[in-house]
Residue frames as qw, qx, qy, qz and C-alpha x, y, z in Angstrom:
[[0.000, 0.892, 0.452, 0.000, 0.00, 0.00, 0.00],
 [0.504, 0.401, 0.007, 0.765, 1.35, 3.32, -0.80],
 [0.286, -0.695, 0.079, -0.655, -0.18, 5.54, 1.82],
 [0.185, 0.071, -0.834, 0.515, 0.77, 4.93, 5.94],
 [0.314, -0.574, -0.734, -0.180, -2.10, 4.24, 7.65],
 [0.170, -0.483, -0.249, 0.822, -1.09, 7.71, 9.91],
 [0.105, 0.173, -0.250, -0.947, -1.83, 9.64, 6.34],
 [0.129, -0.382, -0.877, -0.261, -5.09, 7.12, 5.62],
 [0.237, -0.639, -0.583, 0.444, -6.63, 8.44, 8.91],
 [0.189, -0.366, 0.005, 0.911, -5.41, 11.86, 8.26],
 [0.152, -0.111, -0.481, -0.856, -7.08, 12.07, 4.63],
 [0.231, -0.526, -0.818, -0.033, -10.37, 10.06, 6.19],
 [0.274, -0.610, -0.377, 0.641, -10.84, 13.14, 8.62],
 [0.019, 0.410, -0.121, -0.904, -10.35, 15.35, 5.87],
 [0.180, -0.253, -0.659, -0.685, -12.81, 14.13, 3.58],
 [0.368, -0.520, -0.690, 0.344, -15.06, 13.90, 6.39],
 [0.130, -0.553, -0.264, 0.779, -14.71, 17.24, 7.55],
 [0.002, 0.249, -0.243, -0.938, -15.00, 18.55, 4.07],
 [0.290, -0.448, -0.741, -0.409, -18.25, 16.12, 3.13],
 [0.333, -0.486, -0.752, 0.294, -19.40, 17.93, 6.26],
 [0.173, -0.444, 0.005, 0.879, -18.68, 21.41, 5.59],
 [0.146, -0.026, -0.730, -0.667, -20.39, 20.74, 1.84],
 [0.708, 0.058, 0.284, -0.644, -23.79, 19.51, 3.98],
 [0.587, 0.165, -0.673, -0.419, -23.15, 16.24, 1.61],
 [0.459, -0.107, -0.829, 0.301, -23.23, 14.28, 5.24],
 [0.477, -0.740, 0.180, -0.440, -24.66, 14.69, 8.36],
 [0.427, 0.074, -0.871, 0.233, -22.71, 12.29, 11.09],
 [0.477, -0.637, 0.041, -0.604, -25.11, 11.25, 13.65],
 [0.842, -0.457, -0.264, 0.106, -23.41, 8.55, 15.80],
 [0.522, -0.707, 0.208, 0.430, -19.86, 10.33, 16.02],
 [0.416, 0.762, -0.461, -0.188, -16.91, 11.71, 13.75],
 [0.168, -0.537, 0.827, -0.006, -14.58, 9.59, 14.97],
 [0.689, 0.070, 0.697, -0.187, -16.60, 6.72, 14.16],
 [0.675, 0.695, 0.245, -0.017, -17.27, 7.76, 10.60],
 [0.084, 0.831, -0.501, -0.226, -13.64, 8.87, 10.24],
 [0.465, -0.433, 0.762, -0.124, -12.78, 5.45, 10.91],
 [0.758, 0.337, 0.555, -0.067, -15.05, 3.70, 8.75],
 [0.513, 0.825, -0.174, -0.161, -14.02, 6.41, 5.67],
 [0.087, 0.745, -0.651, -0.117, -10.41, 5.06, 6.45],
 [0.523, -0.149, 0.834, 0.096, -10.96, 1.46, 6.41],
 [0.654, 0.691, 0.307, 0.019, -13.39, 1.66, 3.08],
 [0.470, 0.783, -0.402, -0.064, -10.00, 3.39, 1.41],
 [0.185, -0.529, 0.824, 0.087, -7.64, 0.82, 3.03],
 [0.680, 0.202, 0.704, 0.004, -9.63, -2.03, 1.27],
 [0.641, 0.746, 0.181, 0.009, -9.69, -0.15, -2.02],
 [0.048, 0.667, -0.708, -0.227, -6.04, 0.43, -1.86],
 [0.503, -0.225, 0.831, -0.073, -5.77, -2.94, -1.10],
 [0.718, 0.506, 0.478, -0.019, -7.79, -4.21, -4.03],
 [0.525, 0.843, -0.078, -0.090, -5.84, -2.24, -6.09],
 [0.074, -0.571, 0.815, 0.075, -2.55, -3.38, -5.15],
 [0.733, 0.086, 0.665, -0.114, -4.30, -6.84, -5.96],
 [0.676, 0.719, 0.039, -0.158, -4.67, -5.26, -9.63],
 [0.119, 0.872, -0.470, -0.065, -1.19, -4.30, -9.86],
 [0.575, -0.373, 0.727, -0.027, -0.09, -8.17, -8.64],
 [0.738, 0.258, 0.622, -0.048, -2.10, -9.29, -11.26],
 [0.498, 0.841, -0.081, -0.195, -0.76, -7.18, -13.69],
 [0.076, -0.664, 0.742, -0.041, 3.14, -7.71, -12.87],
 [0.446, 0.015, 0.891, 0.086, 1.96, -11.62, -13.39],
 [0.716, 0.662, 0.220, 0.037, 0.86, -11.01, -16.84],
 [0.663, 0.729, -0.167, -0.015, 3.59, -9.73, -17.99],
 [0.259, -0.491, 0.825, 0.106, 6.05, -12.20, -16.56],
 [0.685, 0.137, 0.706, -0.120, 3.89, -14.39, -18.87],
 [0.603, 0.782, -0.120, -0.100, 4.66, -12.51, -22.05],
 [0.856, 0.198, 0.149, 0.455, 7.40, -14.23, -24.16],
 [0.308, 0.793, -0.047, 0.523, 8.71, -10.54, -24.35],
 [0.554, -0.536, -0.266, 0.579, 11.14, -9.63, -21.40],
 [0.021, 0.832, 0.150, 0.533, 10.44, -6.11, -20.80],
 [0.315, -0.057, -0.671, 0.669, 12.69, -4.21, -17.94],
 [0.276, -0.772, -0.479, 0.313, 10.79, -3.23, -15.19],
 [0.103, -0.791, -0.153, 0.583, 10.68, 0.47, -14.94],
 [0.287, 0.091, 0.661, 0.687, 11.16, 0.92, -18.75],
 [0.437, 0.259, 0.195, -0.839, 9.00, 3.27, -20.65],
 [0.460, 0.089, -0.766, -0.440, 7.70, 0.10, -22.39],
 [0.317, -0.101, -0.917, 0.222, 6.98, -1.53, -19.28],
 [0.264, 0.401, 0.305, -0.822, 5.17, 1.50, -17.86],
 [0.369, 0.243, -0.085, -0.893, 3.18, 1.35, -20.74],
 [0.480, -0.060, -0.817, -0.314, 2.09, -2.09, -21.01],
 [0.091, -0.053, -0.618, 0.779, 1.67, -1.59, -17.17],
 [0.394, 0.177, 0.237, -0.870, -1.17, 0.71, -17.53],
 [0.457, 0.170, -0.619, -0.615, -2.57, -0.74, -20.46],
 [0.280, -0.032, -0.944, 0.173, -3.05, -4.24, -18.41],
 [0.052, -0.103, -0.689, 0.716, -4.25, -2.33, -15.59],
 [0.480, 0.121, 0.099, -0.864, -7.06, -1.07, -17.13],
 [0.624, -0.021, -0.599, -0.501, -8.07, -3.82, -19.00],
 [0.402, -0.232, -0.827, 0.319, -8.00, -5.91, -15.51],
 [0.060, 0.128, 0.442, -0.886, -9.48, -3.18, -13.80],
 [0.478, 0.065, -0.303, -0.821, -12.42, -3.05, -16.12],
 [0.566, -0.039, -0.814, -0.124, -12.70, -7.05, -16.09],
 [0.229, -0.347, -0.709, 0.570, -13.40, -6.51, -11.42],
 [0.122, -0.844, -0.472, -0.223, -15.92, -3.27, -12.44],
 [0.571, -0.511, -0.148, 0.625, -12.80, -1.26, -10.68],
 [0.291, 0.924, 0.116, 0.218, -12.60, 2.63, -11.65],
 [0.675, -0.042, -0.026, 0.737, -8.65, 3.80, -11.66]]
């Protein structure tokens, strides 16, 4: 996962605060409760998305082409993958 779970919390609180400032929320059992929940609903959707990215980095050790890693070829078969797997789980990048 690319975010610490210190900056997860942090951003949860801010979207919070700012879906609260917008009126798009009301919270009626507690912030902290609904901060908490915003930051575990993004630490599963990282998480699913580093799942894409596994599954991407095992396609293309399965191509007959050895591409280096961090190449702008590799970036760009990279994405390419990603989306098409992403599409295939209903997953918006």
């Amino acid at each position: 996962m690319r975010l610490s779970e210190n900056r997860i919390q942090m951003l949860a609180r801010e979207i919070l605060k700012q879906a609260q400032d917008k009126q798009f929320i009301k919270v009626l059992s507690g912030e902290n409760e609904a901060a908490l929940e915003i930051a575990r609903l993004m630490i599963k959707d990282l998480e699913f998305e580093d799942r894409i990215d596994e599954e991407v980095r095992r396609e293309i050790q399965k191509m007959k082409k050895n591409i280096p890693e961090g190449s702008s070829e590799y970036q760009a078969v990279f994405r390419q993958l990603k989306q098409q797997i992403a599409q295939k789980y209903n997953y918006i990048l």
